[in-house]
N, C-alpha and C positions, 0 to 999 in steps of 0.2 A: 520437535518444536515445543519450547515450555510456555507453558499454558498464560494468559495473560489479561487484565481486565480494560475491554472495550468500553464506551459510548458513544453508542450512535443518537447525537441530534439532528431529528428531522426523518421522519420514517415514507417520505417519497418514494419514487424508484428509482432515485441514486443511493439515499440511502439505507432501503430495504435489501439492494442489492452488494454493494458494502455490510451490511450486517450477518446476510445471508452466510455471504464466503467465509468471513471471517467464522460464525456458529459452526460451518460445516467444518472447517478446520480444528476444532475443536476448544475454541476462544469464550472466554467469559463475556457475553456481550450486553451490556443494555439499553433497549432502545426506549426512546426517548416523544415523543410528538404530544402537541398540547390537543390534536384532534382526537378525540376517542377512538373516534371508527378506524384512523390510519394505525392508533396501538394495539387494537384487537384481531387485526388482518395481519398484524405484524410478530404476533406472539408466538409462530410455529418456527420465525427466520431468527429467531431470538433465544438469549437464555434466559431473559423478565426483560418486560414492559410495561413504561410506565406513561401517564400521561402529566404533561409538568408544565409551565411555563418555565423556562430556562431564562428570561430576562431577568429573572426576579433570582437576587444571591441570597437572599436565604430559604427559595425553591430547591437551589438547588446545592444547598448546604445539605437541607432535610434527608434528599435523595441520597447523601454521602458519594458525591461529586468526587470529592477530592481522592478517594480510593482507587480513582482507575489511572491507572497507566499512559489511557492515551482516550482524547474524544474528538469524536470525529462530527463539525458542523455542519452537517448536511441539509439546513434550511432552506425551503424552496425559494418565494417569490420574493419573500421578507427582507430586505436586506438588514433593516432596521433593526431586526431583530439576531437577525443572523451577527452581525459588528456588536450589539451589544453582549449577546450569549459569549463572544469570543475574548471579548475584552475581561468578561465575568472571571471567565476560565481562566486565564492568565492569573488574574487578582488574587485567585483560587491557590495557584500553586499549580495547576495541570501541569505536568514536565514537557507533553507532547499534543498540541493541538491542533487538530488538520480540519482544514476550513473551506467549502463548495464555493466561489465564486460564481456570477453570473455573469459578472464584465471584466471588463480589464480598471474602471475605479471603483469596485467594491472589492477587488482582489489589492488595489495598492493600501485601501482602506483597512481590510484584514489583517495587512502586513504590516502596516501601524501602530494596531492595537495588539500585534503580539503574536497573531497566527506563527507556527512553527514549518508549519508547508501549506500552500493557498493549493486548489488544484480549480480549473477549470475545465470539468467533465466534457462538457462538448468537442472543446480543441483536442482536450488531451485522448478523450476516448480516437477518434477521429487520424491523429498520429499514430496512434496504438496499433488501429487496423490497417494504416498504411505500412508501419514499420514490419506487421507482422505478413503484409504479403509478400513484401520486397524477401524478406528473412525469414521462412517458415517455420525456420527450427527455434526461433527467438521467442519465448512465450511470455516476457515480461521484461519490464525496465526502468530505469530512474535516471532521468536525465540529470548530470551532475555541473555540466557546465555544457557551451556551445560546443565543444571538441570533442568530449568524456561522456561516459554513460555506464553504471552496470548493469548488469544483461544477465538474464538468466535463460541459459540458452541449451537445447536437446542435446545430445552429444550425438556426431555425424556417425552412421553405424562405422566406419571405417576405424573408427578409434576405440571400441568397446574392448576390455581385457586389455589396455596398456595402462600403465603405470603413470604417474603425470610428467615422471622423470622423461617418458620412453617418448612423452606428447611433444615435451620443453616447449610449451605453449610460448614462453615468453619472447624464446629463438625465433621460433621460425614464424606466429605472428605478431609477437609484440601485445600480448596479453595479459593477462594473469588470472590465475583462477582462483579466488577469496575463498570459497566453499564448494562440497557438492552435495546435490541432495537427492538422496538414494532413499527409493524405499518410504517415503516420506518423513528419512530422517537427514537431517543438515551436522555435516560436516565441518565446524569451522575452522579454516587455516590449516586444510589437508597436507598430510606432507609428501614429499616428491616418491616416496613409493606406491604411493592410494593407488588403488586399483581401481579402472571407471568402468562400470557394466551397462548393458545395454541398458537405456529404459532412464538411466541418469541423467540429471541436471547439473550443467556448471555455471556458477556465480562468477559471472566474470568481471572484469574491471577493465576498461582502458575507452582508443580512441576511437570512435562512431564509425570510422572509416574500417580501421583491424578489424572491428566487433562484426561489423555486418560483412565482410568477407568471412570470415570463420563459421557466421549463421548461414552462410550458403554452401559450405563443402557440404558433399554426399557420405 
């Protein structure tokens, strides 16, 4: 995975937990909160911490905002603040902005002012942990539309040491697999000879229905 520059706005426990994964992955991250005490509890799940108001654009000019990749609005109760930080970041130039909704019209509000993906933690976590009992082998996902989804999904021991040619995923369930990721290294647009070994991840693509029958073979 090459290396990439986060910000996390809003160092709660959505996103101190979003900063976490992403540091441990080995991510450039920085968190962000205008409360002291929440940046200094937060500087172990981080790679710097800073304490800012984000409503304020040339707060977060100062910080050099505009260098990251991708920031992630994780403000808690504030909406007010949360629509304005997001709207900032857009202004900004941010390419990729993902924004914590509380409701369903703070998230249409987000998506107004530019958000690039609104996520609603409670629902979405909530689906997560239904999707993942139904489908045990499924450890993650992104819903693409009502029908679609890709999936990253364990590979059932039955298929370990074949080829994807030998899989023909797309034959027999109408799938496809984008990448795999072996080793904790990714794959992209493996070709039909890749060899899958135990322990591997397939990035898969298609409809809700294939996907979660393929996440249930043994």
């Amino acid at each position: 995975m090459s290396k990439r520059q986060y910000a996390v706005i809003g160092l709660g426990r959505f996103g101190t937990s979003v900063a976490l994964r992403l540091h441990t992955a080995g991510q450039e991250v920085l968190g962000i909160d205008i409360n002291e005490e929440r940046v200094e509890d937060a500087e172990l799940s981080v790679t710097h911490a800073v304490m800012a108001d984000t409503t304020e654009e040339e707060t977060l000019k100062s910080i050099g905002i505009r260098n990251f990749d991708c920031v992630i609005v994780a403000i808690g109760n504030d909406m007010q603040s949360s629509i304005l930080t997001t709207l900032l970041l857009k202004e900004l130039g941010i390419k990729k902005v993902i924004a914590k909704a509380l409701n369903k019209n703070h998230g249409q509000v987000l998506n107004k002012v530019g958000a690039d993906w609104v996520i609603y933690p409670e629902r979405d976590m909530g689906e997560r942990v239904a999707n993942q009992l139904l489908s045990p082998n499924m450890l993650n996902y992104i819903e693409l539309s009502k029908e679609y989804n890709i999936e990253e999904i364990m590979i059932p021991v039955s298929m370990k040491e074949k080829s994807l040619r030998e899989l023909d995923l797309r034959a027999k369930y109408n799938i496809s697999a984008i990448a795999i990721i072996s080793k904790g290294e990714i794959i992209i647009s493996p070709s039909p000879d890749q060899v899958i070994h135990e322990g591997d991840m397939l990035l898969m693509i298609g409809n809700k229905e294939d996907l979660a029958m393929f996440a249930n073979i043994d």
